[in-house]
C-alpha positions in Angstrom: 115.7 95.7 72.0 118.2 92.2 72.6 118.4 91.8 75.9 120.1 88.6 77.9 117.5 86.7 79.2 117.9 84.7 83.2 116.4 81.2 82.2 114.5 80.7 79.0 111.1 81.9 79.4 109.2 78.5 79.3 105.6 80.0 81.1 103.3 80.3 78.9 100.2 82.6 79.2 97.3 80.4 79.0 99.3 78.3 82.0 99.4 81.4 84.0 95.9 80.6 85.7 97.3 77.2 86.9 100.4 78.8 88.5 97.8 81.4 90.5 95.9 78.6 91.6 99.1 77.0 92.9 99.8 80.6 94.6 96.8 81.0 96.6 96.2 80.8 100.0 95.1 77.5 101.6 91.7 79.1 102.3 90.6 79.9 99.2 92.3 76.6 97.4 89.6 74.6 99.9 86.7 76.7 98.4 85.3 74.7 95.8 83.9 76.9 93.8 86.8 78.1 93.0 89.0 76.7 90.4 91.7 77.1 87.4 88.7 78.2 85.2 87.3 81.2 87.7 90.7 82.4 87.9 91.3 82.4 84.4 88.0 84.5 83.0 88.5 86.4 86.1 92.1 87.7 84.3 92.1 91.3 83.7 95.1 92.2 82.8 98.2 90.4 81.8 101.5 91.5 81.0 104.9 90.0 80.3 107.9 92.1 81.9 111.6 91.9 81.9 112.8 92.8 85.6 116.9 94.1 85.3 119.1 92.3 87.7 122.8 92.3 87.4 125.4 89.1 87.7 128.7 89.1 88.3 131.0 86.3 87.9 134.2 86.4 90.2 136.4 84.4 91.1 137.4 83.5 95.0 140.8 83.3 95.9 142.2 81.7 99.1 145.9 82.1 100.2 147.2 78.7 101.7 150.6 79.3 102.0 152.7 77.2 101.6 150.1 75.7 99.3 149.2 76.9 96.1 146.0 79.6 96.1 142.6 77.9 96.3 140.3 79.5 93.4 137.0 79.1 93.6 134.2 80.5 90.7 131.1 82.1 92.2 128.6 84.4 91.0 126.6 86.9 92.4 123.7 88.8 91.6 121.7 91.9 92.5 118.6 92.9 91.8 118.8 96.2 89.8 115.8 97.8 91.4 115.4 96.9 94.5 119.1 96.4 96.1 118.1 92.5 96.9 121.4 90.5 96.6 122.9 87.0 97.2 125.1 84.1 95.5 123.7 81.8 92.6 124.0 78.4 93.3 124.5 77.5 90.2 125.2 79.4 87.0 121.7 80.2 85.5 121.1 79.5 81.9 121.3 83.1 79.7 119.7 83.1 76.7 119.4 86.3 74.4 116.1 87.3 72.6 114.2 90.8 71.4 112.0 92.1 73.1 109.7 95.6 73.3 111.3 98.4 74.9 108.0 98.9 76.6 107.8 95.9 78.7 111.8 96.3 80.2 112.1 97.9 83.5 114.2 100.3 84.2 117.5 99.7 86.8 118.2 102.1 89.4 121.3 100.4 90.7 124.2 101.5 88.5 127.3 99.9 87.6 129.4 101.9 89.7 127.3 101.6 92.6 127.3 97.6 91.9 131.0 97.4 92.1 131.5 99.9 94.9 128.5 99.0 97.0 126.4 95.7 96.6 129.2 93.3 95.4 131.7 94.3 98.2 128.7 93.7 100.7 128.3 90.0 99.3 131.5 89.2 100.2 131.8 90.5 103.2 128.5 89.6 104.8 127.8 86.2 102.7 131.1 84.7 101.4 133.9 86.0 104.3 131.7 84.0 106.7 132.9 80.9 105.5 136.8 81.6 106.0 136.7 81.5 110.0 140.7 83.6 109.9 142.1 84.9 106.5 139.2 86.2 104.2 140.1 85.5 100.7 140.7 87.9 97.7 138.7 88.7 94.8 138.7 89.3 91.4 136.1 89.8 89.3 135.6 88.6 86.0 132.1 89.3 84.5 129.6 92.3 85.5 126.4 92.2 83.1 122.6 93.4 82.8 120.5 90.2 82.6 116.9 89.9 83.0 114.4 88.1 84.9 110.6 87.2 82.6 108.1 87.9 85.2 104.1 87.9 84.4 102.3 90.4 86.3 98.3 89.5 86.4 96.0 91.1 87.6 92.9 88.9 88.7 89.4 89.8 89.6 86.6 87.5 90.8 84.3 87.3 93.6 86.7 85.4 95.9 89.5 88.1 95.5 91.0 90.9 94.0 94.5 90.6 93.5 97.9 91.9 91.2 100.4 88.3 90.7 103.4 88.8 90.2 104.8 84.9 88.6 108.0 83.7 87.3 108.2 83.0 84.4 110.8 80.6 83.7 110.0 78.2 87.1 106.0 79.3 87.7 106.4 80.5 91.2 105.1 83.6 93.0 107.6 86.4 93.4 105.3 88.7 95.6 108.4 89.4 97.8 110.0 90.6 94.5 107.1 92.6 94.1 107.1 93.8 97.9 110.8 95.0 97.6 110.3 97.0 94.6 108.1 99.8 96.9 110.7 99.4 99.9 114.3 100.8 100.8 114.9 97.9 102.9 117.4 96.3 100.5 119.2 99.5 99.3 122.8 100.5 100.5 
């Protein structure tokens, strides 16, 4: 299956044991029997999965009469699963590559519900807020499925038992990702 990629992809699996290590409380980082190493023969489980989020490129448009409009590019996204939303601040780099069927998620939020929903709470609740009198117009010029490599580990030692959730283009932890998946708190 080709599927458009957020980032290229650039953690590797034997680095995942560093980025863990990185992730853990400062308790257990101060034990020092515990190390990179541990963590890495204590790896159970390890799986690379493709989590659906949707962007949407649009474009901004401020009336200033007698001035010409102001147009402004932004882009959105939302996280196809959980409901989780905000603006980019920069456009993200999309590669496309194949990948197994097995390891995509699948989205909940629809296309429909995107554009109805999620997109027209972005601009109301995050982009109207900086226009203090007339909100600006919209139009929208890109919707499409991208998504996000994640690593999901699952770790046992004697120190702790625990499933990571890492990203895998930057390294970092994405337990609230993982959190959000479980919760309604994000859906409209």
């Amino acid at each position: 299956m080709n599927v458009n990629l957020l980032g290229n992809g650039t953690v590797q699996a034997r680095e995942l044991s560093a980025y863990i290590y990185k992730t853990l409380k400062a308790p257990l980082r101060w034990n020092r029997k515990l190390d990179e190493e541990i963590i890495d023969k204590g790896i159970v489980k390890k799986e690379k999965i493709y989590h659906p989020m949707w962007a949407v490129k649009m474009l901004v448009i401020a009336d200033r009469k007698p001035f010409p409009p102001r147009k402004k590019p932004n882009m959105a996204f939302v996280d196809a699963v959980s409901g989780y939303r905000g603006l980019f601040p920069n456009v993200p780099f999309v590669t496309q590559e194949k990948v197994s069927t097995s390891n995509v998620k699948e989205a909940l939020i629809t296309k429909q519900e995107l554009l109805e929903k999620y997109i027209t709470d972005i601009q109301k609740k995050q982009i109207n807020r900086n226009y203090v009198l007339k909100k600006p117009r919209y139009e929208i010029r890109e919707t499409e499925m991208v998504y996000l490599p994640l690593w999901k580990v699952e770790v046992e030692t004697t120190f702790f038992t625990e499933t990571f959730v890492i990203n895998g283009n930057t390294g970092e932890s994405e337990d609230l990702l993982m959190k959000l998946w479980n919760s309604n708190e994000w859906k409209l």
